[in-house]
C-alpha positions in Angstrom: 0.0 0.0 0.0 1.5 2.9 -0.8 0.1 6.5 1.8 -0.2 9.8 0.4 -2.1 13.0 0.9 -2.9 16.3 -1.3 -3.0 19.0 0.5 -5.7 21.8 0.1 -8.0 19.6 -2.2 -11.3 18.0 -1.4 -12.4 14.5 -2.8 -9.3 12.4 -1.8 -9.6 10.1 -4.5 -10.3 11.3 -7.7 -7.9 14.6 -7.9 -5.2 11.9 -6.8 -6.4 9.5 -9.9 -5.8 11.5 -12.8 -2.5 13.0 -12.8 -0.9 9.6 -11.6 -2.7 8.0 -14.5 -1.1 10.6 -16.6 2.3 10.1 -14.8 1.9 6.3 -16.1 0.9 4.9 -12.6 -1.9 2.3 -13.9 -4.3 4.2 -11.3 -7.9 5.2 -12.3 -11.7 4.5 -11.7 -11.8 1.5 -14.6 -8.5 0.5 -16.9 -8.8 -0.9 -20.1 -8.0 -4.4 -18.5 -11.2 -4.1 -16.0 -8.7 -3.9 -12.8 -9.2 -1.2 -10.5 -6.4 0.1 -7.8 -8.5 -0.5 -4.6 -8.4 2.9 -2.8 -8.5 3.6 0.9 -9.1 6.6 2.9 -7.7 6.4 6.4 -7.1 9.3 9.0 -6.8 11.6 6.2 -4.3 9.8 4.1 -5.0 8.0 0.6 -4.0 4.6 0.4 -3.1 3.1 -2.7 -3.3 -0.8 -3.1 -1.0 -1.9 -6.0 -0.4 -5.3 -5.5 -2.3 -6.1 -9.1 0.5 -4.3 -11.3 4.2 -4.5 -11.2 5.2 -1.6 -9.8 7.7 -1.2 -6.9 7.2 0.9 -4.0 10.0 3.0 -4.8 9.0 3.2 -8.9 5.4 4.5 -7.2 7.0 7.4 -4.8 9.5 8.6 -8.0 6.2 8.8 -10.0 4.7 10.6 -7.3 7.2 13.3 -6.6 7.2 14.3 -10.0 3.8 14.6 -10.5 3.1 17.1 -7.4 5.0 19.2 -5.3 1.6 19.3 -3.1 1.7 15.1 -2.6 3.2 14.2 0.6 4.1 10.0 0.9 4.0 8.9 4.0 6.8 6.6 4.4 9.1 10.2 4.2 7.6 11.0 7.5 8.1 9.8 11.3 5.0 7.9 12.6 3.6 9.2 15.6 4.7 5.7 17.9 8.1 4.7 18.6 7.8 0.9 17.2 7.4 2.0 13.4 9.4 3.1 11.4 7.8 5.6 9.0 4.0 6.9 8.6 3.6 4.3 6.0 4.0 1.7 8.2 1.7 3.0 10.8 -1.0 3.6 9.0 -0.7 0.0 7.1 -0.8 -1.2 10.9 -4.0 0.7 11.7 -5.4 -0.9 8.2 -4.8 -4.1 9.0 -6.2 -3.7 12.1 -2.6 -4.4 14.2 -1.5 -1.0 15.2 -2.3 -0.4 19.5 -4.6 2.0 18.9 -7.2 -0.2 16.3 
C-alpha cells in the first residue's frame, strides 16, 4: 500500500487518480484491462493498493514526486509511535487492524 495526501484539495480520490494515470501509474476508476487500484481513505491519508500491477514501491514514490509538489508520501515522515518506522507503516498497521490504537 503505498500513503499519500494532497493538500488543500477535497475528494481524496479522484484529484489523486488523474494525474498519476497521466504520470503512467496504472491508477484510475476502470482501466482498459477491468482492474481497478483499490483505494482507501484512512485518517486523512489515501491509500493506494498496488499489488495487481508491477510496480515497486520506490518506482510508485519517484512517479509521485514528480507529479506534485503538493503530494506528501507517507513513508518520508516519522510515525507518531516509537515501534514503526515511518508513517507508511503506521498507517498499514492501523489498516490491517494491528496498530495499539485499532
Amino acid at each position: 500500500m503505498i500513503w499519500i495526501k494532497n493538500h488543500g484539495v477535497t475528494g481524496s480520490t479522484d484529484n489523486l487518480r488523474q494525474p498519476l494515470k497521466d504520470a503512467g501509474v496504472p491508477i484510475c476508476c476502470y482501466s482498459d484491462d477491468g482492474k481497478t487500484t483499490p483505494v482507501v481513505v484512512l485518517k486523512g491519508w489515501t491509500g493506494l493498493a498496488l499489488n495487481d500491477h508491477d510496480l515497486t514501491d520506490d518506482e510508485v514514490v519517484e512517479l509521485i514526486e514528480k507529479i506534485n509538489s503538493m503530494i506528501m508520501v507517507a513513508r518520508d515522515l516519522g510515525a507518531n509511535h516509537d515501534e514503526f518506522d515511518n508513517k507508511s507503516e503506521e498507517l498499514d498497521a492501523y489498516h490491517n487492524g494491528e496498530h495499539p490504537e485499532a
